[in-house]
C-alpha positions in Angstrom: 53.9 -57.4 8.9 52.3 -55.0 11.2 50.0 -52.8 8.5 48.2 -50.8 10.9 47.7 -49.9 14.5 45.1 -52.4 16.6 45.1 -51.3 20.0 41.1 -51.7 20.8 39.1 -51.6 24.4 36.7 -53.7 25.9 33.4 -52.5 26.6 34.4 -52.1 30.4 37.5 -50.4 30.0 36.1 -48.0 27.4 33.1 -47.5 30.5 36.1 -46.8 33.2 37.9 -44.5 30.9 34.5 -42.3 30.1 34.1 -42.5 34.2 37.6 -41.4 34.5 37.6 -38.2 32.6 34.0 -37.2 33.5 35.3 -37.6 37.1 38.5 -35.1 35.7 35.9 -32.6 34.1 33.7 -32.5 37.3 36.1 -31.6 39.9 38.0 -28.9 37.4 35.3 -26.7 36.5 37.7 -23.7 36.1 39.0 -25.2 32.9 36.7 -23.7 30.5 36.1 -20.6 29.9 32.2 -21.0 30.0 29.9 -23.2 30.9 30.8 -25.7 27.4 28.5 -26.0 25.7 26.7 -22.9 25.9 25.6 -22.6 22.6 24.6 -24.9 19.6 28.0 -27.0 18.3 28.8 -28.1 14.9 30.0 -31.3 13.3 31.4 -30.9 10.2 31.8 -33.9 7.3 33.8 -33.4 4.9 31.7 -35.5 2.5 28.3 -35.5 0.7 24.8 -36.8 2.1 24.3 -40.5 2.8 27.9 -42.3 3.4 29.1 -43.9 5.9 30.7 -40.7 7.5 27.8 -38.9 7.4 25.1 -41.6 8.5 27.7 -42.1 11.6 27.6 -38.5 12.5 23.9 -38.0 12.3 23.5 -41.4 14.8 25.7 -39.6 16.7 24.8 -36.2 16.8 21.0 -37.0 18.4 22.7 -39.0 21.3 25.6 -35.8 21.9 22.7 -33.2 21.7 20.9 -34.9 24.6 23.9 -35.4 26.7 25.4 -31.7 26.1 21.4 -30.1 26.3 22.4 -28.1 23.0 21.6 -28.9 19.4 24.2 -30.4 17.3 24.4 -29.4 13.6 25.5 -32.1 11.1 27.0 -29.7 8.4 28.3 -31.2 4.7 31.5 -29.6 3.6 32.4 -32.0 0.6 35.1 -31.6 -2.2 38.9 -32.4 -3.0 39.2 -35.8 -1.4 37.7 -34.4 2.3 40.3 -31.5 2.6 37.6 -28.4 2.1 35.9 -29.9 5.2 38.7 -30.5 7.4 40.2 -27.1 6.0 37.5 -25.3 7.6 37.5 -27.2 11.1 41.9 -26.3 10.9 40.8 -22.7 10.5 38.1 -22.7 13.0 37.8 -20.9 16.3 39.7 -23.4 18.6 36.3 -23.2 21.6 35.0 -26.7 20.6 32.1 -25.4 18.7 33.4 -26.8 15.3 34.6 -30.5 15.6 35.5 -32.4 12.2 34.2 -36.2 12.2 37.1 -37.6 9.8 38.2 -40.1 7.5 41.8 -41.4 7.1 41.8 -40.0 3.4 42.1 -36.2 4.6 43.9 -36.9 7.6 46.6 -39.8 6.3 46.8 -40.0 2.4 46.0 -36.3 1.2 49.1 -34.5 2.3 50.9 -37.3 0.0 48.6 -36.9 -2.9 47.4 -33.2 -3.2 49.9 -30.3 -4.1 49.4 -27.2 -1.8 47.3 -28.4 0.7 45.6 -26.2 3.2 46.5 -27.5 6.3 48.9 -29.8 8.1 47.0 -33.5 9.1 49.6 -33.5 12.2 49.9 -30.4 13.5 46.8 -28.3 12.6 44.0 -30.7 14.7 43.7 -31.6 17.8 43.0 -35.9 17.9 39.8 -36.3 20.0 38.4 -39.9 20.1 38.4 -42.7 17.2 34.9 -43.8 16.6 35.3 -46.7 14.7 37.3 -48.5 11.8 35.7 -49.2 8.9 37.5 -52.1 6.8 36.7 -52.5 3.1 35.3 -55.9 1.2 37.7 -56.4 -1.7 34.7 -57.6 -4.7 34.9 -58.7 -8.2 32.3 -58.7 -10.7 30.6 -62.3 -11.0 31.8 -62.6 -14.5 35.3 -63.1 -13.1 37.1 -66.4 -12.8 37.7 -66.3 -9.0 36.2 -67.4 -5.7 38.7 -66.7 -3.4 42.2 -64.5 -3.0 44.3 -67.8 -3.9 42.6 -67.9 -6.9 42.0 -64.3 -7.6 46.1 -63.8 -6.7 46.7 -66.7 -9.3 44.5 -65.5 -11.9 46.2 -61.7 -11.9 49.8 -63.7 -12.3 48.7 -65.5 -15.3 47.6 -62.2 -16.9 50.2 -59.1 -15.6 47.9 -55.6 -15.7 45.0 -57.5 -17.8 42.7 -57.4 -15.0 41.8 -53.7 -13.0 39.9 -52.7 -10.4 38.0 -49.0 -9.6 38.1 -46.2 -7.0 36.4 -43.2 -6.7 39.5 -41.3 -7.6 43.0 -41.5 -7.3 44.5 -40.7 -4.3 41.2 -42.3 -2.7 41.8 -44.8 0.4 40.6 -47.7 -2.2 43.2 -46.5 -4.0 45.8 -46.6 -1.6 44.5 -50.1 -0.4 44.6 -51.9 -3.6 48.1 -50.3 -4.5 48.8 -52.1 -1.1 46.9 -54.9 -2.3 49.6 -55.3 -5.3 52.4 -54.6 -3.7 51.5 -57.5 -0.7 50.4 -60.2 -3.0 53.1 -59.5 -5.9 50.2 -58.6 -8.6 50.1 -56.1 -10.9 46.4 -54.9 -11.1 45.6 -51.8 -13.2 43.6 -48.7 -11.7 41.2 -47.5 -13.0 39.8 -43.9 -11.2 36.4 -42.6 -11.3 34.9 -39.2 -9.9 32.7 -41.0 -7.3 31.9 -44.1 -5.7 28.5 -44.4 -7.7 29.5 -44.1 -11.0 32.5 -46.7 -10.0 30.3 -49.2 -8.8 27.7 -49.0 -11.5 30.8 -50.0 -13.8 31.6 -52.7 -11.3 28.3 -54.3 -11.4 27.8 -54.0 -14.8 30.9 -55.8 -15.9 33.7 -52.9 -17.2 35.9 -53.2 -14.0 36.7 -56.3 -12.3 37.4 -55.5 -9.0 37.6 -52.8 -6.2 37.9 -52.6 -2.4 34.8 -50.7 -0.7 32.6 -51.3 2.2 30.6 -53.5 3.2 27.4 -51.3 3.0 28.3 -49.9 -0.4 28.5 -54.2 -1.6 26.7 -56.0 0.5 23.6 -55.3 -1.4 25.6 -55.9 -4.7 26.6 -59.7 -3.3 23.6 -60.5 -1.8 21.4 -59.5 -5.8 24.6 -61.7 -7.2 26.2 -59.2 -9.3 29.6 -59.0 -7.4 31.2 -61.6 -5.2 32.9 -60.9 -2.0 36.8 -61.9 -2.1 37.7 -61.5 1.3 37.9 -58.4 4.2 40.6 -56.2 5.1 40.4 -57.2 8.9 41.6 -59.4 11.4 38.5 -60.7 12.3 35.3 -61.7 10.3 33.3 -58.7 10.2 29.8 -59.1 12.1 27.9 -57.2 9.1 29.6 -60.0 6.7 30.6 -63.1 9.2 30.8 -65.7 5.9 33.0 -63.2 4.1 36.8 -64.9 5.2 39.9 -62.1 5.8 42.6 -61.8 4.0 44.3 -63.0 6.8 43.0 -66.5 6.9 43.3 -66.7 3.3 46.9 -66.5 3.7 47.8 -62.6 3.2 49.2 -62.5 7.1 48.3 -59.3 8.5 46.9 -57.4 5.9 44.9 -54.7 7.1 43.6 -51.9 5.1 40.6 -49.8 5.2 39.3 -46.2 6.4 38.1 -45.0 10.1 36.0 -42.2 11.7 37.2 -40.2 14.4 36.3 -36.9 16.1 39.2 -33.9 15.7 38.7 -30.1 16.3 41.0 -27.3 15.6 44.6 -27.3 17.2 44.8 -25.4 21.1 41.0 -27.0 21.3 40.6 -26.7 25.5 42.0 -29.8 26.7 38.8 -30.1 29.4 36.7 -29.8 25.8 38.5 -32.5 24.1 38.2 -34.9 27.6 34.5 -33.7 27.5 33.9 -35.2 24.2 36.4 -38.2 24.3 34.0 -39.3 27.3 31.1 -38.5 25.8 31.4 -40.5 23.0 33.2 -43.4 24.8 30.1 -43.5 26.8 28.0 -43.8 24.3 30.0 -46.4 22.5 28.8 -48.5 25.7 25.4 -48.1 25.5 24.2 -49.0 22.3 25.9 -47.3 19.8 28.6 -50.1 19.6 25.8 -52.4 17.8 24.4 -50.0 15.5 27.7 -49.3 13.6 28.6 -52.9 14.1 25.3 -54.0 11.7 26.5 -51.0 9.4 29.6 -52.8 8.8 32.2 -50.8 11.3 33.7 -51.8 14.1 33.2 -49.6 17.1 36.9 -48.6 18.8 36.9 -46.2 21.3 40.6 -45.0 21.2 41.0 -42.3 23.3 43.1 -39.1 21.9 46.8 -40.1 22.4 46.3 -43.2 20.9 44.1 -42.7 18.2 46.9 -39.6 17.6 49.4 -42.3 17.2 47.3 -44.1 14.8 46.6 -41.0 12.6 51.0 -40.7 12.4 51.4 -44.6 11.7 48.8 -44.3 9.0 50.6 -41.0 7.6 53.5 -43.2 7.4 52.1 -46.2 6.3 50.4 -44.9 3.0 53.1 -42.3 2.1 55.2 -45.3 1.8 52.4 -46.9 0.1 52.5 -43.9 -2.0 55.7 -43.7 -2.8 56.1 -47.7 -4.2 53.1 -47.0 -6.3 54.6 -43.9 -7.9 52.1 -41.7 -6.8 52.5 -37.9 -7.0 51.0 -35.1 -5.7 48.3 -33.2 -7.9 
């Protein structure tokens, strides 16, 4: 069972690509229209202060100021699951002086979960570069019963919908994830939403949900104090953050992959020498440092350049409508 796209570069073909198109951009001057950047460029998140998005943007936008000589703006757009953000990036001046830095929930799950959306996830962006993934920790509050999926999976068959786990809202990528969680292991596990991540996981430590999928640097703290214990990761490989925490996969749940991603997007028609500008800018940087310093946040550093990490954005559109769909989710 193939859940999600894995194509990932090395370090040295990720270094040839970024030589490749700065080579491109160098000897074809005449594809932009000015001199780009001329002017101060802004990287909208579609979500509040302090998360993983954000945090990932701000390392980001020091390191892209000092390679483009301009200053780059980290600007907040939060509200309705990510879609206000992106929104404004879709309706934005198509010059490369508003790029989105996105999550899969506004790209992949919100056009199956919101009525009237704004935009269209595949055809009103242009798909720059994917940053990183970012796989979630599936915890349970110490109280429970379990140590590990076998027996967390045999526990939630003895007792059909007794046991639930939180999001921050329905619709959410934890959502999603746990819904594929169910569905994969044959549980039924009851959801129970919340408006926020915060007020979910104060319930979680505190002992009125059970379980929940998040990441690693929302939990980690949480496992470390004692009040929730780590189940397994959503990844094929250990995560470096977590390297005692076993995956899914090794636990016997073959494949399962589930989790968000941050990726760089700007407004549909963006100049393709733009786009090549800031794929190679980015993979550069992914070579000289960056790479570790998400890795100890708990993500793990990609590199996908634009066709492919446009394919992953259509798998995943695919992947949780279906999700979706077996659920019996509907748009609200």
């Amino acid at each position: 069972m193939n859940l999600t796209a894995r194509a990932f570069l090395s370090p040295r073909s990720m270094a040839a690509a970024a030589l490749l198109l700065v080579a491109a951009i160098t000897c074809c001057p005449t594809a932009f229209a000015e001199e780009w950047p001329a002017r101060p460029v802004r990287i909208i998140v579609p979500y509040v202060p302090g998360g993983t998005i954000d945090i990932t943007a701000r390392l980001m936008a020091t390191k892209l100021s000092q390679a483009w000589g301009q200053p780059v703006v980290v600007e907040n757009r939060a509200g309705a699951a990510g879609t206000i953000g992106a929104n404004l990036v879709a309706k934005a001046p198509p010059d490369g002086y508003t790029l989105l830095l996105a999550a899969a929930s506004e790209l992949t799950i919100a056009q199956t979960t919101i009525k009237n959306m704004p935009f269209n996830a595949l055809t009103d962006f242009t798909p720059i570069v994917l940053v990183a993934r970012s796989p979630f920790v599936l915890v349970v509050n110490a109280k429970v019963p379990a140590n590990t999926l076998q027996e967390l999976v045999a526990l939630a068959k003895r007792q059909p919908g007794k046991l639930n786990y939180g999001t921050s809202g329905a619709g959410t990528t934890t959502h999603l994830v746990a819904e594929l969680f169910n569905g994969a292991a044959g549980v039924q596990i009851t959801h129970i939403p919340y408006k926020g991540s915060g007020l979910m996981m104060n319930d979680l430590v505190g002992g009125q949900v059970d379980m929940a999928f998040d990441t690693i640097a929302t939990t980690k703290p949480h496992i470390e104090a004692g009040s929730l214990r780590a189940i397994g990761a959503t990844s094929l490989k250990r995560l470096p953050a977590a390297p005692n925490i076993p995956t899914f996969d090794e636990q016997g749940l073959k494949d399962f992959v589930g989790g968000s991603w941050v990726g760089f997007l700007g407004p549909a028609a963006l100049p393709p020498a733009v786009s090549a500008r800031v794929q190679a800018d980015v993979i550069a940087m992914l070579t000289s440092g960056l790479a570790e310093e998400l890795s100890r946040r708990g993500l793990e550093p990609a590199g996908l350049p634009a066709a492919q990490f446009a394919e992953l954005i259509r798998a995943d559109h695919t992947k949780w409508t279906s999700v979706a769909l077996r659920a019996g989710l509907k748009p609200e």
